[in-house]
C-alpha positions in Angstrom: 22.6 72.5 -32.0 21.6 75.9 -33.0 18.2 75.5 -30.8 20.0 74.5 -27.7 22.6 77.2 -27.8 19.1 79.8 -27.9 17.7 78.3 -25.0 20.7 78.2 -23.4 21.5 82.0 -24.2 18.1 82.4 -22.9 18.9 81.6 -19.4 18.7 84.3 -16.8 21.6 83.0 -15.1 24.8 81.5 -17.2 27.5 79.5 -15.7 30.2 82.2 -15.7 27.8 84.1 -14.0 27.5 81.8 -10.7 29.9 82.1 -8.0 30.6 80.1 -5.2 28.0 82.1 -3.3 25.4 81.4 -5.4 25.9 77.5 -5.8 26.0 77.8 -1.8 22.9 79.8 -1.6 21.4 77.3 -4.0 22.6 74.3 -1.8 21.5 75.6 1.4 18.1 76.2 -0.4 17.8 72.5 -1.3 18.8 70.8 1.9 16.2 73.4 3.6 13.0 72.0 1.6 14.6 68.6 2.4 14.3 69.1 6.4 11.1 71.2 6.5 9.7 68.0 4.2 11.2 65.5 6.6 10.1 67.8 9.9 6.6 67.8 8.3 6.7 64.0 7.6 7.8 63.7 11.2 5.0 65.8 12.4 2.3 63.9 10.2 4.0 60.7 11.9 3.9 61.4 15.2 0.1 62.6 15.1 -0.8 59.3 13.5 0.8 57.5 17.0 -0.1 59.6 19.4 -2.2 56.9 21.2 0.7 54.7 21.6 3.4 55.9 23.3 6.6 54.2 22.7 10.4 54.3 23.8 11.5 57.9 23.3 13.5 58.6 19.9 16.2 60.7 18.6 14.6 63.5 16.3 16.8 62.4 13.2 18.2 58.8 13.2 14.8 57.5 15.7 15.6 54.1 17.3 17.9 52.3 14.8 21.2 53.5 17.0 19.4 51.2 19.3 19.5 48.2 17.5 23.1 47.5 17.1 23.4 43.7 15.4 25.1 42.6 18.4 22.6 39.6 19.7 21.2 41.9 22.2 18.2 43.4 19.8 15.7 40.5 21.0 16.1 41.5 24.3 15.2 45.4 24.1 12.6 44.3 22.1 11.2 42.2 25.1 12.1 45.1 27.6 9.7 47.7 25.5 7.0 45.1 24.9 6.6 45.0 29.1 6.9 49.0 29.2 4.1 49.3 26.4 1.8 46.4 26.4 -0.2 45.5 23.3 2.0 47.8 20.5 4.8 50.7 20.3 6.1 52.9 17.8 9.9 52.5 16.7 11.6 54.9 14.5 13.8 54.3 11.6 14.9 57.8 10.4 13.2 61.7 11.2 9.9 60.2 9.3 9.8 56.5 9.1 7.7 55.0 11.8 6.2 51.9 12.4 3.6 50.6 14.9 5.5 47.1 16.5 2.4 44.7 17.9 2.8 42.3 20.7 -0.9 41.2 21.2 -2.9 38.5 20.0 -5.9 40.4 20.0 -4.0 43.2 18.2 -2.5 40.9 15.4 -6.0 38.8 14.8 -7.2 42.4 13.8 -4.3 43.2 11.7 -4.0 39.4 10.3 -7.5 39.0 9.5 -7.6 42.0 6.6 -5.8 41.6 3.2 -4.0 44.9 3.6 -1.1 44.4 1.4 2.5 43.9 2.8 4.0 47.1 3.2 6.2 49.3 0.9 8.6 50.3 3.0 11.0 47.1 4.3 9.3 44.8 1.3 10.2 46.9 -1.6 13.9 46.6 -0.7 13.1 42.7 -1.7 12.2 43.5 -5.3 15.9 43.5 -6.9 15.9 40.1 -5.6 13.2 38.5 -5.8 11.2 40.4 -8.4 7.2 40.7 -8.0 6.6 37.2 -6.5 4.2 36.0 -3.8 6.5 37.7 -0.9 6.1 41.4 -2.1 3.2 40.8 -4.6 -0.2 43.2 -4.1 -4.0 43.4 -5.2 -5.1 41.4 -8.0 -1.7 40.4 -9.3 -1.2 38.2 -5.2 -4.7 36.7 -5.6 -4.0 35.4 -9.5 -0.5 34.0 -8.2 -1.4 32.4 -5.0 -4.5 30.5 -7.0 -2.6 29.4 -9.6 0.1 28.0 -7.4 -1.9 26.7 -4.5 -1.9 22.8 -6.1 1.9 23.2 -5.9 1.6 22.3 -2.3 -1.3 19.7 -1.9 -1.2 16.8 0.0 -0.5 14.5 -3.3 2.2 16.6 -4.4 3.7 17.0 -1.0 4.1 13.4 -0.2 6.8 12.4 -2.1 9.0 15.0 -1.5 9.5 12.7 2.4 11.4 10.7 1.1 13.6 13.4 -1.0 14.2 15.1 2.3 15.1 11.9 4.2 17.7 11.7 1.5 19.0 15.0 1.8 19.1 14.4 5.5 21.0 11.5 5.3 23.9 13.3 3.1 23.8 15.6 6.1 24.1 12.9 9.1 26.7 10.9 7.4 29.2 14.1 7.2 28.7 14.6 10.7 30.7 11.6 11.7 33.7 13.3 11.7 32.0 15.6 15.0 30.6 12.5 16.3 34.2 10.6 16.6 35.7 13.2 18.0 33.2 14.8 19.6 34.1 18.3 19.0 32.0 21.3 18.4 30.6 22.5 15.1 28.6 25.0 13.7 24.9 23.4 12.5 23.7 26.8 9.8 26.4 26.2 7.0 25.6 22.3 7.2 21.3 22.8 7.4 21.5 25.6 4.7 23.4 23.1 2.4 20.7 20.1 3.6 17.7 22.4 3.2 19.1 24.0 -0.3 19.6 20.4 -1.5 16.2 19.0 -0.1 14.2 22.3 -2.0 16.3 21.6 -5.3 15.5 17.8 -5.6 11.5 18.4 -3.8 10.5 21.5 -6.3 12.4 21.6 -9.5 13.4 17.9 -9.9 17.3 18.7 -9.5 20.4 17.1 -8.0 22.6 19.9 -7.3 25.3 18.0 -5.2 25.5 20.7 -3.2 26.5 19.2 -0.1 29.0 16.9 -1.1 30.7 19.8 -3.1 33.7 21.2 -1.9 33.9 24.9 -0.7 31.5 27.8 0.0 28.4 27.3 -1.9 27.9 30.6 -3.9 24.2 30.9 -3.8 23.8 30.4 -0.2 26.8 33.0 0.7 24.8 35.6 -1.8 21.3 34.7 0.2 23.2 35.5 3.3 24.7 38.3 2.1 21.4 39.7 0.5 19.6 39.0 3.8 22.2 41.0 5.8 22.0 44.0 3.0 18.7 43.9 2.9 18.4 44.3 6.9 21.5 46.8 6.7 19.8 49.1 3.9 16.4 49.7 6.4 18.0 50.5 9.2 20.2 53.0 7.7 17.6 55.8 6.7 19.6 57.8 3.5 19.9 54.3 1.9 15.9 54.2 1.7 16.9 56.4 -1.6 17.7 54.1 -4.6 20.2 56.2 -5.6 22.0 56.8 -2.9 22.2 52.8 -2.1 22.9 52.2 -5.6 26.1 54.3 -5.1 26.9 53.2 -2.3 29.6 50.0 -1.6 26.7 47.8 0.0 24.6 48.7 -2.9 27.1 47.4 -5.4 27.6 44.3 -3.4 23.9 43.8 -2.7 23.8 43.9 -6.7 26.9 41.6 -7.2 25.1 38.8 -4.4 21.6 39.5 -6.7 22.9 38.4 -10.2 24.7 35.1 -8.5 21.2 34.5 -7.1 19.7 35.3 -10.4 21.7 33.0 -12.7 21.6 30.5 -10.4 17.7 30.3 -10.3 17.7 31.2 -14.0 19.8 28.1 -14.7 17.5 26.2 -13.1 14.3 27.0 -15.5 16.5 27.0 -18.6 17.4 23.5 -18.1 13.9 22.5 -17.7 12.5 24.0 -20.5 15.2 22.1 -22.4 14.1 19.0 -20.9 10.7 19.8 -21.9 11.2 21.1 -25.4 13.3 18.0 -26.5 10.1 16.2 -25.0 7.5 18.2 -26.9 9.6 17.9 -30.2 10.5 13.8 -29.9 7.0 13.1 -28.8 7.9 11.7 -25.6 5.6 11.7 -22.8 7.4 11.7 -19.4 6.3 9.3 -17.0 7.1 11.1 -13.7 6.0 10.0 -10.5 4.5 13.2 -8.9 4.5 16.8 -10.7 7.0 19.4 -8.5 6.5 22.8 -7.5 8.6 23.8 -11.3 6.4 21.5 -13.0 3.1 23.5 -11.7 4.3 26.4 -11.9 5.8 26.1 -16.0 2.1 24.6 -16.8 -0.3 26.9 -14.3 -3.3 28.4 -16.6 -6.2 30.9 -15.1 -9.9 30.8 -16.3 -8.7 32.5 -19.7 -6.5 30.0 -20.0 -3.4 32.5 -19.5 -0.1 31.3 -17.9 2.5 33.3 -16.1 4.6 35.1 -18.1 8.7 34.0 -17.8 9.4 37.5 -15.5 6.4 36.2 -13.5 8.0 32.5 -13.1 11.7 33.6 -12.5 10.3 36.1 -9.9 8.2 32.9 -7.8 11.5 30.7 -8.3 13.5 33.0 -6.7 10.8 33.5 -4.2 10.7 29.9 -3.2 14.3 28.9 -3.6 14.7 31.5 -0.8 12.1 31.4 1.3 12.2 27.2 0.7 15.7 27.0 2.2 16.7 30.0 4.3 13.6 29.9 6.6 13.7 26.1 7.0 17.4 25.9 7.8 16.7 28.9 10.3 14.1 26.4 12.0 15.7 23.4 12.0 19.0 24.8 13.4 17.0 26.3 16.1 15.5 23.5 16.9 18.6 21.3 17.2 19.7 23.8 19.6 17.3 23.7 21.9 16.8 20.0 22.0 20.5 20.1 22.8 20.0 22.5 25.4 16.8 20.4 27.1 18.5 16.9 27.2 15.3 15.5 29.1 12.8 16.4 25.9 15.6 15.1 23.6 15.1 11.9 25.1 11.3 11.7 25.1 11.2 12.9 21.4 13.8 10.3 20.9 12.2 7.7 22.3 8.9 8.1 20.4 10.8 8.4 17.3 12.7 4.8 17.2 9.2 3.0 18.5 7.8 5.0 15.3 10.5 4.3 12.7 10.8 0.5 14.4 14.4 0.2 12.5 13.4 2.0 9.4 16.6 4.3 8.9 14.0 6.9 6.3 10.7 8.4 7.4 7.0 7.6 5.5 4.7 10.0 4.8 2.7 7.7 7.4 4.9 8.6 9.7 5.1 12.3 10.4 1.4 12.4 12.2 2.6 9.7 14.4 5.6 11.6 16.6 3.0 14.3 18.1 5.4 15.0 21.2 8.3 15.7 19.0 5.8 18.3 16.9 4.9 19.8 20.1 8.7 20.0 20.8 8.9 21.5 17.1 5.8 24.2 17.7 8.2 25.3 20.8 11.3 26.0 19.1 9.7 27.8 16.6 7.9 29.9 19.4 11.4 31.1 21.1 13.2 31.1 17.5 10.9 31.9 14.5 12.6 31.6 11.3 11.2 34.9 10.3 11.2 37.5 12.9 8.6 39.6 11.9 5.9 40.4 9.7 4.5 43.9 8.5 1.5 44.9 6.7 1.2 48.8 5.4 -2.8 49.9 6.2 -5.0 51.1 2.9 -7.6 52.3 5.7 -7.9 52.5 9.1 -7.4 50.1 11.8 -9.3 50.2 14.9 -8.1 47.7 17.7 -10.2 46.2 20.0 -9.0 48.8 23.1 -10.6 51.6 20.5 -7.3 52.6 19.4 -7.1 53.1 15.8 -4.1 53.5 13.4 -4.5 56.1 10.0 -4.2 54.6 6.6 -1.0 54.9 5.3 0.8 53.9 8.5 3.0 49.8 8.6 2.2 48.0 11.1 4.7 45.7 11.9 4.3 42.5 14.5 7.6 40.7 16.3 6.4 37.3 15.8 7.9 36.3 19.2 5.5 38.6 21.4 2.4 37.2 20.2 3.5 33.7 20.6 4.5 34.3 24.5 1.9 33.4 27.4 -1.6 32.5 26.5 -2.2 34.8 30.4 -2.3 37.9 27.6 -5.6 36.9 26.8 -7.0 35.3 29.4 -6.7 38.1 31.2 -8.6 40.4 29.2 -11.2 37.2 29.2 -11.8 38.1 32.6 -11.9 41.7 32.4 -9.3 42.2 34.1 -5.6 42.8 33.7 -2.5 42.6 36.1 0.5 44.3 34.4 3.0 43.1 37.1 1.8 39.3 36.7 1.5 39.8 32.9 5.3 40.6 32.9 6.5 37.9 35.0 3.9 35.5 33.1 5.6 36.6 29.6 9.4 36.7 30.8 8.6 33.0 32.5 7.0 31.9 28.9 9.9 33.1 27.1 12.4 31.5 29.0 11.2 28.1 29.5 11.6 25.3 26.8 8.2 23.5 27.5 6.4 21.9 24.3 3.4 20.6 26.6 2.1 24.4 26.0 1.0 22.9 22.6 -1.3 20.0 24.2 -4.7 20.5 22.4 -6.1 21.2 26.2 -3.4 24.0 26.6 -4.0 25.5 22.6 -7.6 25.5 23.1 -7.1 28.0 26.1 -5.6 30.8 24.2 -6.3 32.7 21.3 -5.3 30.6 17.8 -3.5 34.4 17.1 -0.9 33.5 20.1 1.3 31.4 17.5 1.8 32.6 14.4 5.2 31.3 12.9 3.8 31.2 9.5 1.7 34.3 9.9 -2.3 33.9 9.6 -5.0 35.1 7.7 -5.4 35.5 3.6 -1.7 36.2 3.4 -0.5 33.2 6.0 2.7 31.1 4.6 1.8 28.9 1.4 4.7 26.5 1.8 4.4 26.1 5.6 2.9 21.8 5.7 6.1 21.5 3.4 8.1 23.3 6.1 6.5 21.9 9.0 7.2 18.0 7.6 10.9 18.7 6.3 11.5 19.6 10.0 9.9 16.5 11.1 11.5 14.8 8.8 15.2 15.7 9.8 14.9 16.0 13.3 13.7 12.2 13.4 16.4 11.6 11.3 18.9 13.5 13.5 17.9 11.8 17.0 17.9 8.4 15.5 21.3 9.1 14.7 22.9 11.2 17.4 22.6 12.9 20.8 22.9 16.8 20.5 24.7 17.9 23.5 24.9 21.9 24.0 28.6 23.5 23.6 28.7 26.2 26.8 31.9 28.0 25.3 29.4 29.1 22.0 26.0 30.4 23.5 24.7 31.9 19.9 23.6 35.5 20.0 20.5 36.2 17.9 20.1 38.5 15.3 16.5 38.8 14.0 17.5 39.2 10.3 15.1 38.7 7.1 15.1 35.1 9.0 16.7 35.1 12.6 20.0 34.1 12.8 23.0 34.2 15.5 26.3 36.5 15.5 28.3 34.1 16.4 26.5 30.6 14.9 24.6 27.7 16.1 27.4 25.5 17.5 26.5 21.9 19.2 28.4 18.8 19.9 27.2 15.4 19.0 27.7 11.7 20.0 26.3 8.7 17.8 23.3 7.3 19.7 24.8 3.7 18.8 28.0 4.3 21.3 24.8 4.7 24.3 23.2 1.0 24.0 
């Protein structure tokens, strides 16, 4: 238009005017403010940690050249928490850093607040999962987390034992191909399917025959590929940019894995408000035996008698058809593991279980508070392999520890669930005034190695601080599905040893990879025998 071509003519500089020389002067000008910005980020970071010094860093990429994928991340992890007891910084880029905690006494300061969970590794989240309870903050969290607390009461939760037995069942009776011949398998693929199954029929009412179905089931390959992106785009510091990811291949495949995550979830809600309009218009009244989570959540209403809007519901289902599955399966694969790899507990929880089931071949509500040693055996698992690795909250003011250190607002704190849950000695100590770093670091590299579930006797908890073990964080923000968790991994490791004897596979020791949930680089792999052949 004749107003453009005015401003345009207007310009001081024209394009025929710019050389090359110019472009590059204009170039190098750009990426200059860039560095001094970063440099003075850096600067401003580095202040805010000077009281805890940490593993040194490269100035540009920090620590994440460290952390490699390649099963051996746990373990530096665990080196640094010896060199620098109670927290260290780690970098992820020139300005990026985050204060890691290791301390119970450290985390019962940080878990105790309702600072938010921070923007930095949760916002990443958001083209997934949308605004839900994970990555919620403020006022929006608190109205959520009220209105779908009922979703997982004691009445509502009951049923759903026998749903899970069922689902566990599908599970056992495909394994007896491994238990005739008695070769090794891998247990993630077959407890994702189990776990997906269980959370489909438990919360929104659905038989998705997803186990029996053959192939690759593409909602749990696009959760596993959206976990490894997800982990992939915060340790690679330019993808922290939204355009530069979404330009990038993994971005388009992190958004190609998001929509088959999407319309799977989406399908789910659409055929339930079917259900339910057909109902509302033919006057029928559905006589269900319990509500489920899908059923809450449609019909939730706050003092104003205001529901959740459908952006708000699709962004909680995809919340908990992750976090319902992935997490669990993470556990109880674990936790197969190790019973395979401590023959000796195996056999006690084993034994406990048939004098509890007394021929039943399903477990009872009832049932689940009477197997205490194979809980304990549970609670120790999940203390050398928690499903979720980490947690991180981003400070809104400062945070004074209890050795006087304080962190600035502004600053994520970050805590490696597995330090905390170590060696009750970590308090104790400091209970006594005293504290012996040499005995500390044999006390914590003997805790982490040893498979022993009588650490969980109520004797043995009541010595240590309740912030020691944390699997499903603590505090205002602690895990809202985690009785569900706790009895669907009950439910199908009774299930399991009734069944079979796990025996550990030595040609596949699994390397961990702490994840969004912690997984291994090579898979969970385990042999079997059917307890039957043993009598």
């Amino acid at each position: 238009s004749p107003l453009v071509m005015q401003l345009y003519s207007s310009l001081p500089l024209s394009l025929e005017s710019l050389s090359v020389n110019h472009v590059f002067a204009l170039a190098l000008l750009v990426c200059s403010a860039i560095v001094v910005k970063l440099l003075v980020m850096r600067r401003r970071g580095i202040r805010s940690m000077e009281a805890f010094p940490g593993p040194p860093a490269h100035w540009l990429i920090g620590h994440v050249k460290e952390f490699r994928q390649d099963g051996h991340d746990l373990e530096k992890i665990m080196k640094w928490s010896g060199q620098y007891p109670f927290a260290f910084p780690l970098w992820f880029g020139p300005s990026l850093s985050i204060l890691n905690i290791h301390h119970p006494s450290y985390v019962k300061t940080l878990l105790t607040t309702t600072e938010p969970k921070d923007d930095y590794a949760y916002k990443f989240f958001i083209p997934w999962l949308g605004d839900g309870l994970l990555v919620s903050t403020g006022q929006k969290w608190f109205r959520h987390r009220r209105l779908l607390t009922p979703g997982f009461h004691y009445d509502v939760l009951k049923p759903y034992v026998k749903l899970v037995s069922d689902s566990t069942k599908v599970m056992l009776d495909k394994w007896e191909v491994y238990g005739k011949s008695g070769e090794s398998f891998e247990l993630f693929k077959h407890v994702s399917l189990m776990t997906l199954d269980s959370i489909m029929k438990c919360a929104f009412s659905c038989n998705s025959n997803c186990q029996t179905d053959s192939g690759t089931n593409p909602y749990i390959q696009a959760v596993y590929d959206l976990c490894h992106l997800v982990n992939v785009r915060f340790r690679v510091f330019p993808y922290h940019s939204k355009a530069i990811f979404h330009l990038s291949p993994h971005g388009y495949k992190f958004r190609k894995a998001a929509r088959i995550a999407h319309n799977h979830t989406a399908e789910v809600i659409r055929k339930r408000k079917e259900v339910l309009k057909i109902e509302e218009e033919q006057g029928i009244v559905k006589n269900k035996r319990y509500l489920d989570f899908l059923d809450i959540l449609l019909s939730a209403r706050d003092e104003h008698q205001q529901g959740l809007s459908d952006e708000d519901i699709r962004a909680e289902v995809d919340t908990f058809m992750f976090e319902g599955h992935d997490t669990t399966a993470s556990g109880i694969s674990w936790i197969f593991y190790n019973l395979a790899c401590n023959p000796e507990h195996q056999e006690k929880c084993r034994e406990e279980i048939l004098q509890v089931l007394d021929g039943k071949d399903t477990v009872d509500w009832e049932d689940l508070n009477k197997i205490p040693y194979t809980t304990m055996c549970i609670k120790e698992s999940l203390r050398l392999c928690p499903p979720v690795p980490g947690i991180s909250r981003k400070l809104t003011k400062p945070l004074t520890f209890f050795d006087g250190r304080t962190v600035p607002e502004g600053r994520p704190i970050f805590q490696f669930v597995p330090h905390t849950k170590q060696t009750s000695a970590q308090v104790i100590f400091y209970i006594n005034g005293t504290f012996n770093s040499t005995l500390w670091h044999l006390l914590s590299f003997w805790s982490k190695t040893l498979f022993d579930p009588l650490r969980f006797l109520p004797e043995n908890v009541a010595e240590r601080s309740p912030h020691a073990f944390v699997p499903f964080s603590a505090g205002p923000r602690n895990c809202i599905g985690q009785n569900f968790a706790m009895n669907e991994m009950k439910v199908a490791v009774a299930l399991t040893l009734k069944k079979y004897r796990l025996i550990k596979d030595p040609q596949h020791i699994p390397k961990m990879i702490p994840q969004v949930v912690l997984r291994s680089l090579n898979g969970i792999h385990i042999k079997i025998k059917p307890v039957e052949n043993d009598l």
